[in-house]
Every structure is written in structure tokens, then in C-alpha cells.
N, C-alpha and C positions, 0 to 999 in steps of 0.2 A: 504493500500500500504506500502511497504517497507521503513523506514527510509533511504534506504544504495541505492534505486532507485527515481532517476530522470528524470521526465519526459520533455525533450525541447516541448519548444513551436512548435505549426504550424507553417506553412507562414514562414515569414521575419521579420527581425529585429533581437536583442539581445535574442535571443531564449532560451538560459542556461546559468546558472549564478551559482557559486561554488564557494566559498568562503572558507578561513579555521574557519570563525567565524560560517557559514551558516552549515560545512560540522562536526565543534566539533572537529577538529584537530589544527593543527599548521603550517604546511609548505604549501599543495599543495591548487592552486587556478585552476580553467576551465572555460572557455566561451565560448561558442559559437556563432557565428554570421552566417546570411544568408543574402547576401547584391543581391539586383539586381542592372544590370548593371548601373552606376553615383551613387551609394549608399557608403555614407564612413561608417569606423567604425575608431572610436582614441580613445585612449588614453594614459594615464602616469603613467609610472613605478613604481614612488614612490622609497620605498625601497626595491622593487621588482624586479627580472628580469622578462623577458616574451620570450617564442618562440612562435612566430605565425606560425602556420601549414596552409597553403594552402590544405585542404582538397578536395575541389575542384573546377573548374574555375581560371579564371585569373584576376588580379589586380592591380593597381600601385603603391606602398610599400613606404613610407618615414619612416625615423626614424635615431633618438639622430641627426639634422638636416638633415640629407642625403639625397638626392631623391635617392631611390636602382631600380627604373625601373619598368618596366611591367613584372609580374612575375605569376606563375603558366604556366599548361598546360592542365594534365588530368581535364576532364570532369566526372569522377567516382572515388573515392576509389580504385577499386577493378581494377584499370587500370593502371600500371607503380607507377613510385614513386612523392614523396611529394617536392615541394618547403616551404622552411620555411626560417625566417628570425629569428635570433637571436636580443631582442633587452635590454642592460644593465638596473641596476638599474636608474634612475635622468633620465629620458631621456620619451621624446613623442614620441609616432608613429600612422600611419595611414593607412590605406589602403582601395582604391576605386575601386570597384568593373569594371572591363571591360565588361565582362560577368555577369550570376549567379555565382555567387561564396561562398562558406563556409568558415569561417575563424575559425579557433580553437585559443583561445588566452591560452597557458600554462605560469604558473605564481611559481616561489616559492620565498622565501626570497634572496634577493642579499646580498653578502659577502663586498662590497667594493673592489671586487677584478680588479676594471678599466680595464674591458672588451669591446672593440668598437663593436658597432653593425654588424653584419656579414649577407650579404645573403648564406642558405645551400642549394646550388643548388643538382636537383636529382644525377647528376654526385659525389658530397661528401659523399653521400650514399653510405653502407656498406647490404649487404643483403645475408640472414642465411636461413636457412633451419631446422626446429628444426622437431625430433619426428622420429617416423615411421609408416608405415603404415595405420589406421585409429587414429594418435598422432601428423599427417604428418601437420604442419602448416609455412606458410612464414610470415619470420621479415624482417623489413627495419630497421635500426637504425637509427634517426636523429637526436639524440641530447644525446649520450653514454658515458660514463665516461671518456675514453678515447679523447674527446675532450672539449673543451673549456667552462664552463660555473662555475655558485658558486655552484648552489644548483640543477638544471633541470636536469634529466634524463627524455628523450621524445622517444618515440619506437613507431611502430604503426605492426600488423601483421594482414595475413589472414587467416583465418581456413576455409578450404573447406568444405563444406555439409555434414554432415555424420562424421566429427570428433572434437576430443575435442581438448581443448586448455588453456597453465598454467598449464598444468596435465603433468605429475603426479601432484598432489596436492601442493604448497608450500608455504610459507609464509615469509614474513620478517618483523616483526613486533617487535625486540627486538634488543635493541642495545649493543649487544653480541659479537664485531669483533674481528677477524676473520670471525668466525663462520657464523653470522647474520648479516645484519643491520635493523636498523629500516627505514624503509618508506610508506609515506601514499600514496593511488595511486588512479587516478581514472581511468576509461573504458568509452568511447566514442565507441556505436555501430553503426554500419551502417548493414543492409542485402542487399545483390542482388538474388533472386529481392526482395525487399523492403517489400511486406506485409508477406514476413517470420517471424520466432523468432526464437531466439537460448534458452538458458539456463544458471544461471551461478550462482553458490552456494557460499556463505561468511560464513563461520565457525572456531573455533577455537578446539583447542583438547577438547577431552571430561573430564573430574575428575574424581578419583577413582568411583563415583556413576553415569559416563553414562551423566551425565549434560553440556553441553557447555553453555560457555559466552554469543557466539552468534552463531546463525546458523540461515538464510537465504539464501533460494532458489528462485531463479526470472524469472521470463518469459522476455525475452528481446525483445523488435520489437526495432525497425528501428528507430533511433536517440536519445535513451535511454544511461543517462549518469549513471553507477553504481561507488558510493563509495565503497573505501575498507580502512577502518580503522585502522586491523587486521584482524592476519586468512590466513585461504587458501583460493583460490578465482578461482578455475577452470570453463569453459565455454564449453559447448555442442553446439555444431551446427548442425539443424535439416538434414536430407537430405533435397537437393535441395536446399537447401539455404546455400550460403556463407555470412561467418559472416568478418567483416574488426571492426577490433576497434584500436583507437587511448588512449594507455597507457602515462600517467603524474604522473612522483614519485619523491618525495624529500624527505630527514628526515637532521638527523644533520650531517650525515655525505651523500658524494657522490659518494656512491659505492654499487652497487647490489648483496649482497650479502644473499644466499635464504637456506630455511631449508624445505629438504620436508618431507611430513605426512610418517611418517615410518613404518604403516599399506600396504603404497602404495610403498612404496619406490622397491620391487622388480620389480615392470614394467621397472623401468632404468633397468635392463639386460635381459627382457623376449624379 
């Protein structure tokens, strides 16, 4: 199996776990949680911030003391947009499942930048349109440069059955700005329906003799978390099956800035 794939647990419980110690990088952490209804999941920031992502079902959120309420809605990924809760570095949070529920807990290093905990309801959402044709995929933004955080950039999109996504090819793995930044990212996949799989290749340019650093290609089913360390990292989605993944990027700087494979680079005007 693939270094760069992770497989979540079955069932319930702490199901993924991602670590920058676990994953050989520096910034970005992932977890997953699958709580049934009266099930908590907590814990503490550290010198960490965290966005927890309501992926899906409903819950009752506390955090840095707060009670934030009963929150979520959608019952699927692939159904309307996300509730999430931003939560600072020094700070505890929790959250009890009402229903089944999914929780994604995104993590990078905190700045000290004394940020209060915030709930981002779907109404704060921002939603894009990228590609064309068979390129054709939808973004929700929930946590984009443009708004309040040290280090978390959190996105989540869909790519309909039959096409790709992250494509053309691109990368941001050098912290070159302008031009580049550096950030580690990972992919949280979901299919509907579920015993589908998509596709999604991790590589780097090749060297004057044809050799790349790295190059992995993946079969993705359905709750499968992929690293991306470096490289391009585009995703195939088979027919019939829609693909939903939930993206977490940080490096030292926070801003997404991408360089695509320049092999590929005329599909941006075709």
C-alpha cells in the first residue's frame, strides 16, 4: 500500500489519525471521528489551532469555554454545505453527537494570533465553480485566506462522475512567493454511492533522465485519507460515482499560491 494512503477505520470511534510527526511533514494534522448519537469526541488545542468540519449529522459544539449550540444539518457530503467551528490555539473543545455524525478535526500550528472561537455557519460560505466541461467540479470555501485564522486553509469540493479534479495538474510545494507557496495538504474522500472509487496520482516533475522523486497513483474508495507532501496531486472520478473530499493545507506562510505542470498547462485555454 501506498505511504501517501490512509486507510480510516470501520465503524465508530477515532477512525483517522494524521499527525505531522505520523504524516513526515510539519504543519498539517487530520482526524476523523464517527460518533453515534450521546457519543463525544474533545479535545485540546495545544499550540494548535483546529477547524472542526461537520461533515455530516448534527451535534452540540463547546469550545475555549462556550457552549456554540446544536449545530450541523446535512445528513451527506454530497448535500448542501458544511457547519464548522473554528477553534484557537490554548483552548478545549467538544462535541456530542445528536444524531450519526462525522466530525473532521483540521489542525495546523497557531501563530499566537488571539483569535476567539467562531461558529462558520453554511450561510458564511462562499461557493465556486471551477473547470469546464468534463474539469466541471464545485468548491465551498470554509476556512480561505481571506478570512480569519494563523495557519488553516480548509476547502472541501465535489467532482461529479466522469470528471477530474486539481487538474490541470498543480502543485505548491516550494516557498517561492509570489510565484509558489509551500503547503502540505491532505484529501479526505467520500463516494456516493459509497462502494465506488475514484483515482488520484502524487508526483513530482521528472529530471533531465525521465526519473521523478515521487510518483504514486491510488485507487481511492470511500473514506480514504491521501497525503500530499509535494507534487501534483490531481483526482479522477469514475462514472457514476461522485467523488466529495474535504482539503486541509498549511505551510509557513497563508496563502495558496499554485504552479501548474507546464506539459499541461494548455488545457487552461482549450
Amino acid at each position: 500500500m501506498s505511504k501517501l494512503l490512509v486507510k480510516a477505520d470501520k465503524g465508530h470511534g477515532h477512525v483517522a489519525h494524521v499527525t505531522p510527526q505520523s504524516a513526515g511533514w510539519t504543519y498539517v494534522g487530520f482526524d476523523l471521528h464517527r460518533l453515534r448519537p450521546g457519543e463525544t469526541a474533545s479535545g485540546k488545542t495545544g499550540d494548535r489551532e483546529v477547524c472542526l468540519v461537520f461533515v455530516t449529522g448534527k451535534g452540540r459544539a463547546a469550545a475555549d469555554g462556550k457552549d456554540l449550540g446544536l449545530l450541523g444539518k446535512r445528513m451527506s457530503p454530497f448535500e448542501g454545505k458544511p457547519w464548522s467551528v473554528y477553534v484557537p490555539q490554548g483552548s478545549d473543545w467538544s462535541v456530542t453527537a445528536d444524531t450519526e455524525l462525522e466530525l473532521a478535526v483540521c489542525s495546523a500550528p497557531g501563530l499566537g494570533g488571539g483569535l476567539p472561537a467562531r461558529v462558520i455557519s453554511p450561510d458564511d460560505l462562499g461557493q465556486e465553480v471551477r473547470g469546464k466541461g468534463t474539469n466541471t467540479r464545485y468548491v465551498t470555501n470554509i476556512l480561505p485566506e481571506g478570512k480569519p485564522a494563523d495557519s488553516l486553509l480548509v476547502v472541501e469540493v465535489i467532482t461529479p462522475g466522469g470528471h477530474t479534479s486539481s487538474y490541470p495538474p498543480h502543485k505548491h510545494d516550494r516557498d517561492n512567493l509570489p510565484a509558489e507557496s509551500y503547503l502540505e495538504e491532505t484529501y479526505y474522500h467520500r463516494l456516493n454511492p459509497p462502494q465506488g472509487f475514484a483515482f488520484q496520482r502524487v508526483y513530482t516533475d521528472a529530471d533531465r533522465n525521465g526519473v521523478r522523486d515521487l510518483d504514486e497513483a491510488m485507487a481511492i474508495e470511500d473514506g480514504d485519507v491521501v497525503l500530499v507532501p509535494k507534487g501534483y496531486h490531481p483526482c479522477a472520478a469514475c462514472h457514476g460515482y461522485d467523488l466529495y473530499y474535504l482539503n486541509v493545507m498549511a505551510g509557513p506562510k497563508r496563502t495558496w499560491k499554485f504552479h501548474n505542470a507546464a506539459e499541461h498547462e494548455w488545457l487552461m485555454k482549450a
